[in-house]
C-alpha positions in Angstrom: 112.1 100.1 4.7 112.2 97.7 1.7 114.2 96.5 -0.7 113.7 97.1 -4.5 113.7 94.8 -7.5 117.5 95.5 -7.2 117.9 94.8 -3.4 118.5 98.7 -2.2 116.3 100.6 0.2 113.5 102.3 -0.9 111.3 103.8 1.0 108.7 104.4 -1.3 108.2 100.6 -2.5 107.8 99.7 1.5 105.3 102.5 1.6 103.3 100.8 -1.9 103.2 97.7 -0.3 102.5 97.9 3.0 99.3 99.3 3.6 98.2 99.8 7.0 95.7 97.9 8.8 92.4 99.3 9.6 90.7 97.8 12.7 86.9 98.3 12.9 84.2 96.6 14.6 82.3 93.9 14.1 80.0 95.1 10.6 75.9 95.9 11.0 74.0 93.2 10.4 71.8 90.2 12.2 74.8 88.1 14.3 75.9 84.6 12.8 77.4 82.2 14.5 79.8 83.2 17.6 82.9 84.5 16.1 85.7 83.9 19.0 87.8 86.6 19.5 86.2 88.7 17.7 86.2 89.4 13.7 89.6 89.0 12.2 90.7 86.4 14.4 94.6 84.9 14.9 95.4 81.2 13.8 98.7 80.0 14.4 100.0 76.8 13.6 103.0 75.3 15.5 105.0 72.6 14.0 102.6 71.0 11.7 103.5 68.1 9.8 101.5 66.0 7.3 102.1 62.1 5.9 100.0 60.8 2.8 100.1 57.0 2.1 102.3 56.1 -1.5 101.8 52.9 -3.0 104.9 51.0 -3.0 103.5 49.0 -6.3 101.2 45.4 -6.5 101.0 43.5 -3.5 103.7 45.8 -1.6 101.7 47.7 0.5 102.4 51.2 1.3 104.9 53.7 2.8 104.1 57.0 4.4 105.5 60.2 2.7 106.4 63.5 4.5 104.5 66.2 2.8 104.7 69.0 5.3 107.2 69.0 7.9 107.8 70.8 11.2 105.8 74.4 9.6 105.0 76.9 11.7 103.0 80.1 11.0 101.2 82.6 12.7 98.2 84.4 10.4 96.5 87.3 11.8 93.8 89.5 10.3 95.0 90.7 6.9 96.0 89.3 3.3 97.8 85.6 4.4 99.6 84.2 1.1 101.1 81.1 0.7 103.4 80.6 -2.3 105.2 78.2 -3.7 106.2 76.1 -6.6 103.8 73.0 -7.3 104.4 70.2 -5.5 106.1 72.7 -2.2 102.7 71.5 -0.2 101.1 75.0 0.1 97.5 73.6 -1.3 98.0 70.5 1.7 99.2 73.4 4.7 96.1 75.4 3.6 93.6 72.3 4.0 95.4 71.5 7.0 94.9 75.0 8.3 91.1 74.5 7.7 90.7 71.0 8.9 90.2 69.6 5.1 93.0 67.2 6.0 92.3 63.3 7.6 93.7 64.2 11.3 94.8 61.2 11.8 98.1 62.3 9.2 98.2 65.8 10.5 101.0 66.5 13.4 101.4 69.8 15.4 99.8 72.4 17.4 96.6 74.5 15.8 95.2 77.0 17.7 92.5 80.2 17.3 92.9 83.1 19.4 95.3 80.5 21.3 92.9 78.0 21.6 92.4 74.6 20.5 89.9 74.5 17.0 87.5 72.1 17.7 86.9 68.9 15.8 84.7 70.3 13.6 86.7 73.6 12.9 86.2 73.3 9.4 82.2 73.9 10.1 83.1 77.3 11.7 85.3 78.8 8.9 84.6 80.0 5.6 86.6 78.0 2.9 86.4 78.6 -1.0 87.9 76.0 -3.2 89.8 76.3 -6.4 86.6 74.8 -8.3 83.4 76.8 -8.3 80.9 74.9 -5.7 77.4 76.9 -6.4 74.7 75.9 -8.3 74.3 77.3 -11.4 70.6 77.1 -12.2 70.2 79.6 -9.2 71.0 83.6 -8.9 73.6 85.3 -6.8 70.8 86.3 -4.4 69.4 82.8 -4.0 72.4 81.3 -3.8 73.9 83.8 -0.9 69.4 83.1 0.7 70.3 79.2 0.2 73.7 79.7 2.7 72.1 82.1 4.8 68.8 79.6 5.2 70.7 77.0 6.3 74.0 78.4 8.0 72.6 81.3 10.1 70.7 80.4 13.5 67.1 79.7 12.9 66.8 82.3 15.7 67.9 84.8 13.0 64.6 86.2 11.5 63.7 86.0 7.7 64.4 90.1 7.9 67.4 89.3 9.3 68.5 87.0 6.9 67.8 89.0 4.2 69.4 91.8 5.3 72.8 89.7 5.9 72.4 88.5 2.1 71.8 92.3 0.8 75.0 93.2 2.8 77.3 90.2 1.4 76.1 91.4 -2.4 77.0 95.2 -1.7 80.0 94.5 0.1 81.1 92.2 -2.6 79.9 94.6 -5.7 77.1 92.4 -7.2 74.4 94.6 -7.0 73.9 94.8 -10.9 73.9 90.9 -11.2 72.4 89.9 -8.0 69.8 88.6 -9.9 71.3 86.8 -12.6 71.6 83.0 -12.7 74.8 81.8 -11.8 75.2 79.5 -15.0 75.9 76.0 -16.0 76.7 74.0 -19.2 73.2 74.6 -20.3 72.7 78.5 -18.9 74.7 81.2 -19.5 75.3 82.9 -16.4 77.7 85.8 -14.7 81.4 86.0 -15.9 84.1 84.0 -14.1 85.1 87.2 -12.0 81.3 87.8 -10.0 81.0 83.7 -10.3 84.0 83.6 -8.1 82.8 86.4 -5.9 79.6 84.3 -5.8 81.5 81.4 -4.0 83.4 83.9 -1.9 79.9 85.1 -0.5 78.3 81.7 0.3 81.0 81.7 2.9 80.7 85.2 4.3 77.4 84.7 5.0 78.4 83.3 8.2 80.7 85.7 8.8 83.7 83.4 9.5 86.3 84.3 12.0 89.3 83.6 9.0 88.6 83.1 5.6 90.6 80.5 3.3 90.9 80.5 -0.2 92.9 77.8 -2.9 94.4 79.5 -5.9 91.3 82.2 -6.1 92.7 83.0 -9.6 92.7 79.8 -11.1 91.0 80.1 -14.4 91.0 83.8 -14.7 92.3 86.5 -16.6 95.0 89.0 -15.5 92.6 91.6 -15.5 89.3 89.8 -13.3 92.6 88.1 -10.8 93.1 91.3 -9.9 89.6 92.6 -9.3 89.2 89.7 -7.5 92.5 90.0 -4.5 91.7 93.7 -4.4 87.9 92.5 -3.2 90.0 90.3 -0.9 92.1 93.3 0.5 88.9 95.4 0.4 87.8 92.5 3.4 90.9 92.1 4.8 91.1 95.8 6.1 87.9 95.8 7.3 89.6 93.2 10.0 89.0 90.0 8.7 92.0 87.2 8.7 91.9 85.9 5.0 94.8 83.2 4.1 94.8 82.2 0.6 97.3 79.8 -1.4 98.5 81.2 -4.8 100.5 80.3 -7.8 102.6 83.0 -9.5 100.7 86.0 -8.7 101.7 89.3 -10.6 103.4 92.3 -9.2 99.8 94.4 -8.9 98.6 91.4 -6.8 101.6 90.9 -5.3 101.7 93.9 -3.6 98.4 93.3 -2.1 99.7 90.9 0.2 100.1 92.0 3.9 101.8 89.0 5.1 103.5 86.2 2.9 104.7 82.2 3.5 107.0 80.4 1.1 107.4 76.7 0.9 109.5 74.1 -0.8 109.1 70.7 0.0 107.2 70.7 2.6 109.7 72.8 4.4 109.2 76.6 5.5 111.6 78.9 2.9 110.2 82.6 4.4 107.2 83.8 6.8 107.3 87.1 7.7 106.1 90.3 5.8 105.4 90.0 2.4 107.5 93.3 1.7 110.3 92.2 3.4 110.6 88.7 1.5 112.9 90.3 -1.2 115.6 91.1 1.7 115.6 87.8 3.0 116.4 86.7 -0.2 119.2 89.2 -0.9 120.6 88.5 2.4 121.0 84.8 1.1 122.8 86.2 -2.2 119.6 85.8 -4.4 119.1 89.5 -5.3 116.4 90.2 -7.7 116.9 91.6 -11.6 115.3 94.6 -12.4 111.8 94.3 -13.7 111.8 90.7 -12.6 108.3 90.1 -10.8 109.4 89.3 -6.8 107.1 86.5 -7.2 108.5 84.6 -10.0 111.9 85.4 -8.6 111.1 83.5 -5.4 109.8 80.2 -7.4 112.6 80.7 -10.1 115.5 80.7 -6.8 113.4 77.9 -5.0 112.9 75.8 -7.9 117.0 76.3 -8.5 117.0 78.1 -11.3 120.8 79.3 -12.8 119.3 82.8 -13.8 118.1 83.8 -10.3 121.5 83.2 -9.4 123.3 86.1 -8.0 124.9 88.8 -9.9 128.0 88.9 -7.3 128.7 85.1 -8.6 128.2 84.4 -11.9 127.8 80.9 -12.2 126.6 77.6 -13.8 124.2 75.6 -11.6 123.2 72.4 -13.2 119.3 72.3 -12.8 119.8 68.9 -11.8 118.3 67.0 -8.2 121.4 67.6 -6.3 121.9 71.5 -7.4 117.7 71.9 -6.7 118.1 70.1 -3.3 121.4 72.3 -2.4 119.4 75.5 -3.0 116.7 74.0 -1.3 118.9 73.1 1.5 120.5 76.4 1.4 117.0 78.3 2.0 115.6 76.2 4.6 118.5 76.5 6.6 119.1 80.5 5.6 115.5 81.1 6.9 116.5 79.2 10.4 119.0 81.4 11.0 117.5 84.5 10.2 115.3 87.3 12.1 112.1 86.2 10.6 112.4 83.3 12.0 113.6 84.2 15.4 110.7 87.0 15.7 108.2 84.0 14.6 109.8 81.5 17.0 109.0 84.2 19.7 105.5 85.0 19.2 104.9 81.0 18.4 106.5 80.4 21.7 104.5 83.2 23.5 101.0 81.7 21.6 101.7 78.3 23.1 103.1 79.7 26.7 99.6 81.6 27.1 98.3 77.9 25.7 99.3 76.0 28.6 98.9 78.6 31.0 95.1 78.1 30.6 95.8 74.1 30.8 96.9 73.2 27.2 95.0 70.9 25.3 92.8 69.9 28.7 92.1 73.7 28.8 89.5 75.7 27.5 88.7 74.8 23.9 86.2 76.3 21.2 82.8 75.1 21.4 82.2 72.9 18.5 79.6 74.2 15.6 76.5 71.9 15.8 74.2 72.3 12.5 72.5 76.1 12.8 69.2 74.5 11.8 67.4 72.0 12.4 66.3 68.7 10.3 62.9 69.5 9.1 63.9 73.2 8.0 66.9 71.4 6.7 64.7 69.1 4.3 62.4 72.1 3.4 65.2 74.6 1.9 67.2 72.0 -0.4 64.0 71.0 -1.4 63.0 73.8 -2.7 66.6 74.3 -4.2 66.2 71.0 -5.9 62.5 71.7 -7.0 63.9 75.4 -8.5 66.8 73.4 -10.0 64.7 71.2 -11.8 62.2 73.4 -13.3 65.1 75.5 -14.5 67.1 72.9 -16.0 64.4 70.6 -17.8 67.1 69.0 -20.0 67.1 65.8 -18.7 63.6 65.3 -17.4 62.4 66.5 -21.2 64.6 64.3 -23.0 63.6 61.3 -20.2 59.6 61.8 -20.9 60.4 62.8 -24.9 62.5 59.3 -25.3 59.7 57.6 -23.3 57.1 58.6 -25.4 59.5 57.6 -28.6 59.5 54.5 -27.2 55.8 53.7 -26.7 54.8 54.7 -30.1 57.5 52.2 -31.3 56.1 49.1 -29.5 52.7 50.3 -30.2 53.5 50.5 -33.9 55.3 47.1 -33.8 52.3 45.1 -31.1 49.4 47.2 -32.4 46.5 45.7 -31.2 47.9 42.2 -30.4 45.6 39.7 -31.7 44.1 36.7 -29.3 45.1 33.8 -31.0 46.6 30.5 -30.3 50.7 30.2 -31.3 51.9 33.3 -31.1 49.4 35.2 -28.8 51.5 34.6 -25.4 54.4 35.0 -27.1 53.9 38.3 -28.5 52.8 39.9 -25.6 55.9 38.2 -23.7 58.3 40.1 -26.3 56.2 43.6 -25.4 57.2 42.9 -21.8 60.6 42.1 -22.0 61.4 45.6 -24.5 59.2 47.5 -21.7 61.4 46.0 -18.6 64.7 46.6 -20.8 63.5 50.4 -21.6 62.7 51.0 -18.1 66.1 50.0 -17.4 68.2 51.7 -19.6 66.0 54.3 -19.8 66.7 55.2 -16.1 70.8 55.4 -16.9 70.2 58.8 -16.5 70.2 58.6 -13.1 73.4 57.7 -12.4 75.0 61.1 -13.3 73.2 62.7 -10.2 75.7 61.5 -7.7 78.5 62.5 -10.0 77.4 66.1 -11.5 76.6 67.0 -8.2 79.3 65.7 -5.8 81.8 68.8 -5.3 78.9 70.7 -4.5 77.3 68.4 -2.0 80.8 67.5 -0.4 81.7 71.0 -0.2 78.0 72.1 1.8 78.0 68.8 3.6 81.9 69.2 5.0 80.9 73.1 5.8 77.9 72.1 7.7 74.8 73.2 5.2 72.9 69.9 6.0 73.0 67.0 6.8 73.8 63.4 4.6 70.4 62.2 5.5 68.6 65.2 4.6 70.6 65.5 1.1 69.9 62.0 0.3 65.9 61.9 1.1 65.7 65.0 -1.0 67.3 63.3 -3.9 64.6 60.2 -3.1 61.7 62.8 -3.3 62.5 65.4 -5.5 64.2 63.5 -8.3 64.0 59.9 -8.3 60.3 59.6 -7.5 58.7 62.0 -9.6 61.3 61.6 -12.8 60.8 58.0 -12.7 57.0 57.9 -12.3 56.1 60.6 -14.7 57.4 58.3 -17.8 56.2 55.5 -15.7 52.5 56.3 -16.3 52.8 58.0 -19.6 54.1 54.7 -21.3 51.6 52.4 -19.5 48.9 54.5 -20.7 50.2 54.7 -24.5 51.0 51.0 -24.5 48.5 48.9 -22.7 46.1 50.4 -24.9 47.4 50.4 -27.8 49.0 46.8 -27.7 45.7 45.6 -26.3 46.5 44.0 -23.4 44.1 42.4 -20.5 41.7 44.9 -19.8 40.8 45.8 -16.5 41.1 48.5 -14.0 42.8 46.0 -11.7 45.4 44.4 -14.0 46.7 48.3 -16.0 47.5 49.4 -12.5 49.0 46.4 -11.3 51.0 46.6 -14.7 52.1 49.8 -14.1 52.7 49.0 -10.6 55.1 46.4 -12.0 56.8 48.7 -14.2 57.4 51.5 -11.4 58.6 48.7 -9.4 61.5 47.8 -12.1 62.1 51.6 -12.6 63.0 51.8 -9.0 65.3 48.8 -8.8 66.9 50.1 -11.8 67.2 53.8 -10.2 68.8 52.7 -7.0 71.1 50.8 -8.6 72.3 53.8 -10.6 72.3 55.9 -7.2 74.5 53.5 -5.6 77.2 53.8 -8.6 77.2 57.2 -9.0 77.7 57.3 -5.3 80.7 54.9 -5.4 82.3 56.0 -9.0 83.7 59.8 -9.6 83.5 59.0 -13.5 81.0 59.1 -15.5 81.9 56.7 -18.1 83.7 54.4 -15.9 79.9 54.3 -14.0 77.9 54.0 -17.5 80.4 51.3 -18.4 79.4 49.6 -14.6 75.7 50.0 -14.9 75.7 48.7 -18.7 77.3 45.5 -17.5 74.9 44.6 -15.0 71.9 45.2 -16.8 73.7 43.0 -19.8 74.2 40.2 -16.6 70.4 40.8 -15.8 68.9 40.1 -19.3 71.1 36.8 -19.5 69.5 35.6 -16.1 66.0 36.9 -16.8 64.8 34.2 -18.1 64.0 35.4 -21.3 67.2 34.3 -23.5 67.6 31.0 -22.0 66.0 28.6 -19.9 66.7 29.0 -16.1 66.8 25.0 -15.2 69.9 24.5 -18.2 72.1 27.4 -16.1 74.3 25.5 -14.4 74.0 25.3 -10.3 77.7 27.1 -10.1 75.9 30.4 -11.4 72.0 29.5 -11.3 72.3 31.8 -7.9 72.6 34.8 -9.7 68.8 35.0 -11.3 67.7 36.2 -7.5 69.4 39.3 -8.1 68.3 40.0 -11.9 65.8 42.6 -12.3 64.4 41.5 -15.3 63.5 37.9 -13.8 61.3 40.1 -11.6 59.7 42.3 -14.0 59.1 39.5 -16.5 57.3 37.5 -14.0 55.4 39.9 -12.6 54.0 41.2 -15.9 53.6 37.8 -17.0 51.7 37.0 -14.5 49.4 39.7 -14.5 48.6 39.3 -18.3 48.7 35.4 -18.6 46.6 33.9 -15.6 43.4 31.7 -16.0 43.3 33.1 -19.7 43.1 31.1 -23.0 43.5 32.2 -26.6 41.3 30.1 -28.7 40.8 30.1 -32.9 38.0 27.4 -32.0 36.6 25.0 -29.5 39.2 22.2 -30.3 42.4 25.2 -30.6 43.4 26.9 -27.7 46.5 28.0 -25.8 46.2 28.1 -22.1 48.3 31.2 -19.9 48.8 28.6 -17.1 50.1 26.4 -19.1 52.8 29.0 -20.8 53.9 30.2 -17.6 54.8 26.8 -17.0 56.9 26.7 -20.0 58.3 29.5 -19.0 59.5 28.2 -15.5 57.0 31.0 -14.0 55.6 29.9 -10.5 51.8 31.3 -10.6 49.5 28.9 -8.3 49.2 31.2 -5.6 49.4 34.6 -4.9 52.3 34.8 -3.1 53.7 33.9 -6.4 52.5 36.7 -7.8 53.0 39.5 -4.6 57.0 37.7 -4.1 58.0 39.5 -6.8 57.1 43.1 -6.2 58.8 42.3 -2.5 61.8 41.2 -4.7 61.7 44.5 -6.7 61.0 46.3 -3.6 63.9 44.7 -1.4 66.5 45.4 -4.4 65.6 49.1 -4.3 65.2 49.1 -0.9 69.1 47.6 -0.2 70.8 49.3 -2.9 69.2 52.9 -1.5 70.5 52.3 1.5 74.0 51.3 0.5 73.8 54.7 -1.2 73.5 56.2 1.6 75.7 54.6 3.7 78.6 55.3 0.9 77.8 58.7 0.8 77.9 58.8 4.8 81.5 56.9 4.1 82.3 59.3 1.0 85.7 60.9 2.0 84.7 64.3 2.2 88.5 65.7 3.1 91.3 66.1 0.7 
């Protein structure tokens, strides 16, 4: 028996609610990774509390605040919710739940089947975040091959695999758009419904022994929301253990929930059945209106609302602090008291007694989730993701190559054919090599949004156990940086060096276009390292923009090295353009002399002098490709070390 939206019994509203479980076996299909206890397992969570550090202002340190305290819950296989108003903590008790939460701030008891989770519990779970996390320029099917690839044993044959795939898009309905490209800002792709079904099914692949979900309608319409919890329930009764947060569900998905937790302030308000929530409530003199949506009722009492007041009382309640904490007060302490929370006190109690019968947290534990594949197979999949993702999203590389070429015919209509003449022969060419270096430096600034665009994504596979950092790094080294940068690299040495008319020689073009590569990849790394550091994209542009401008002023080019004083003369080591300028210099100016006569001439040693340019040996010359080199060299590996640092929990 239930109440109704008026708080009598009626049977027949229990009945449309509360739809029995169906237990089945474990579904056809190749086997994932071991599923403890088998599908549709029990988490339970016993006294959980979480702390977050608050800024107490400048210079004042911090202070720990209490964001979840003392919750307990048991989930078992069916539809979990967790409501509450924002700000109640049911986003931070779900990432808890799943191990999305630092540990070191997380208090309390989490067991699986009455076992400890393992460190890496998050690994063995399926969890799909409020944000989509799948890569648009790819179909349903390759996205749902791409988890399988990589999640799924490598003992699990290519048959095997595809078989699990075609079973996640039937038993998810995507059979008519399988094929269709997810979709980006560039692509139109699937509609928000099958997109969110998409990110549902990277995580089944694996088969995960509970499923969690935060706000899965977030961005949806009424009508797609509710497609998408009744594909949910569809799961649920086939015995999985699904536990999803939610914010102000209607009644048609309201209904849908099996089993239902209510916070406020980081306090527990209700846990128990979800039908039975509305006679808690009227048992605490909070009887719902007719017509009013349980739901909204719950968050309109909890959040102190005068007009979810009871009818028995009419009265005024300030929606002040005090009156909201009273309420608050009033709930928390009404669910203490009551049934629901004696039954969940029991079978908590009885989950931990069976806990430390089998030696508590010294006992038996879950085996931790290594990576299902290995490193090479690793590399070779999200490379060929990243070779498909660039072929189908040419945006960037075309407008990289199209700007390039822009560029070259500019400097080869401005230089055309250089002449070889005394006065202003060296310092001609000198001006073509300082607008080269400075376009192959902001030129690259496209670079740093690769970090940035893609770091939800690679946070999300990363934290789920898809790869490892290493092998999402050197993919990024190989599959974008080096052939996006060299591809312009070689198409503007071969438009200008001809066309300004610059030393010939097999030797010195590809020593030039050495030079230039060299500069490209100094400038590259450094936008890898930002866009590994920085979430924004303008605060990064604004970063990278300022130490290019700090670069040029220490190049050489601008103002004489020897007059900048000692304090600061330091900082021309770490200029890029010093480098490139030098090196190019070099190349071009060496042993040569421009001469309008026998008695005329300007000599390149002698202008290299001027320009403060050591030359006499060829050290001089090799240093600075080292320098180049080094610079790339350092600021790649900072890049990867943040992205090994990045905080990849919530």
């Amino acid at each position: 028996m239930s109440t109704d939206m008026n708080g009598h019994q009626n049977p027949a509203f229990s009945s449309h609610i509360n739809i029995e479980m169906t237990k089945v076996g474990p579904e056809n299909g190749p086997a994932g990774p071991q599923v403890v206890g088998g599908q549709g397992s029990v988490l339970s969570a016993h006294n959980m509390g979480y702390t977050v550090p608050v800024s107490k202002g400048c210079c004042k340190g911090s202070e720990d605040k209490q964001i979840l305290t003392n919750v307990t819950g048991i989930f078992k296989p069916g539809m979990n919710a967790i409501l509450g108003p924002t700000g109640s903590g049911k986003s931070s008790f779900l990432d808890v739940l799943a191990g999305h939460k630092e540990m070191s701030r997380v208090s309390g008891l989490l067991l699986l089947d009455g076992k400890p989770v393992p460190d890496n519990f998050k690994c063995m779970v399926g969890y799909v975040v409020q944000d989509d996390v799948v890569m648009g320029t790819l179909s349903i099917r390759e996205n749902f091959a791409f988890s399988a690839a990589l999640r799924l044993p490598q003992s699990v044959s290519q048959s095997e695999r595809r078989e699990r795939v075609e079973q996640v898009i039937k038993e998810l309905g995507l059979v008519k758009c399988a094929d269709t490209k997810v979709g980006n800002e560039f692509l139109r792709g699937v509609s928000g419904g099958e997109r969110k079904r998409c990110n549902i099914g990277m995580e089944l692949i694996i088969s995960p022994p509970v499923l969690f979900l935060d706000e899965p309608t977030t961005g949806l319409d009424a009508n797609t929301a509710n497609s998408v919890l009744m594909f949910l329930r569809r799961l649920s009764r086939r015995g999985r253990t699904i536990i999803f947060s939610i914010h102000q569900p209607r009644y048609t998905i309201y209904r849908m929930f099996d089993n239902l937790m209510l916070l406020s302030g980081g306090h527990t308000v209700y846990h128990g059945p979800a039908q039975e929530a509305l006679t808690f409530f009227a048992e605490q003199g909070f009887v719902c209106q007719e017509h009013n949506n349980p739901p909204d009722f719950f968050l309109d009492v909890i959040n102190g609302d005068p007009t979810a007041m009871s009818l028995d009382e009419e009265k005024e309640l300030d929606p002040d602090t005090a009156a909201n904490t009273s309420q608050h007060d009033k709930l928390v302490g009404g669910f203490k008291s009551s049934r629901w929370n004696s039954l969940l006190e029991s079978e908590a109690e009885e989950i931990v007694t069976q806990f430390q019968a089998h030696g508590g947290r010294k006992g038996e534990r879950h085996e931790e989730v290594e990576y299902a594949t290995s490193f090479g197979h690793q590399f070779t999949v999200v490379a060929g993701r990243a070779v498909k993702n660039i072929i189908r999203n040419p945006q960037t590389s075309v407008i990289t190559l199209a700007t390039t070429i822009f560029f070259a015919i500019i400097i080869s209509a401005i230089y055309w054919q250089l002449e070889e003449k005394p006065g202003s022969g060296f310092a001609d060419r000198k001006g073509v090599f300082f607008f080269l270096v400075m376009n192959q430096l902001f030129l690259n600034m496209s670079a740093v949004e690769v970090f940035i665009n893609e770091r939800k994504i690679f946070m999300h596979e990363n934290i789920s156990g898809f790869y490892r950092v290493s092998v999402y790094f050197l993919v990024k080294i190989f599959f974008d940086m080096l052939p996006l940068r060299l591809i312009p690299v070689v198409v503007m040495s071969l438009i200008v060096y001809f066309t300004v008319g610059l030393q010939m020689g097999v030797d010195h073009f590809f020593l030039f276009m050495l030079g230039l590569f060299c500069v490209t990849m100094s400038a590259a790394s450094l936008c890898f390292f930002i866009s590994s550091t920085v979430r924004v994209f303008a605060v990064a542009q604004l970063l990278l923009a300022l130490c290019y401008v700090l670069m040029m002023l220490f190049g050489g080019f601008l103002i004489s090295l020897s007059s900048i004083g000692v304090w600061v003369n330091w900082a021309k080591y770490l200029s890029i353009f010093k480098y490139g300028l030098a090196l190019l210099c070099i190349n071009e100016f060496k042993d040569r002399a421009f001469c309008s006569n026998a008695t005329t001439c300007d000599y390149g040693n002698f202008f290299l002098e001027q320009q403060e340019i050591d030359y006499k040996d060829s050290w001089d010359f090799w240093h600075n490709y080292v320098a180049l080199g080094l610079i790339a060299f350092i600021l790649l590996a900072l890049t990867y070390i943040q992205l090994r640092l990045m905080k990849k929990h919530n």
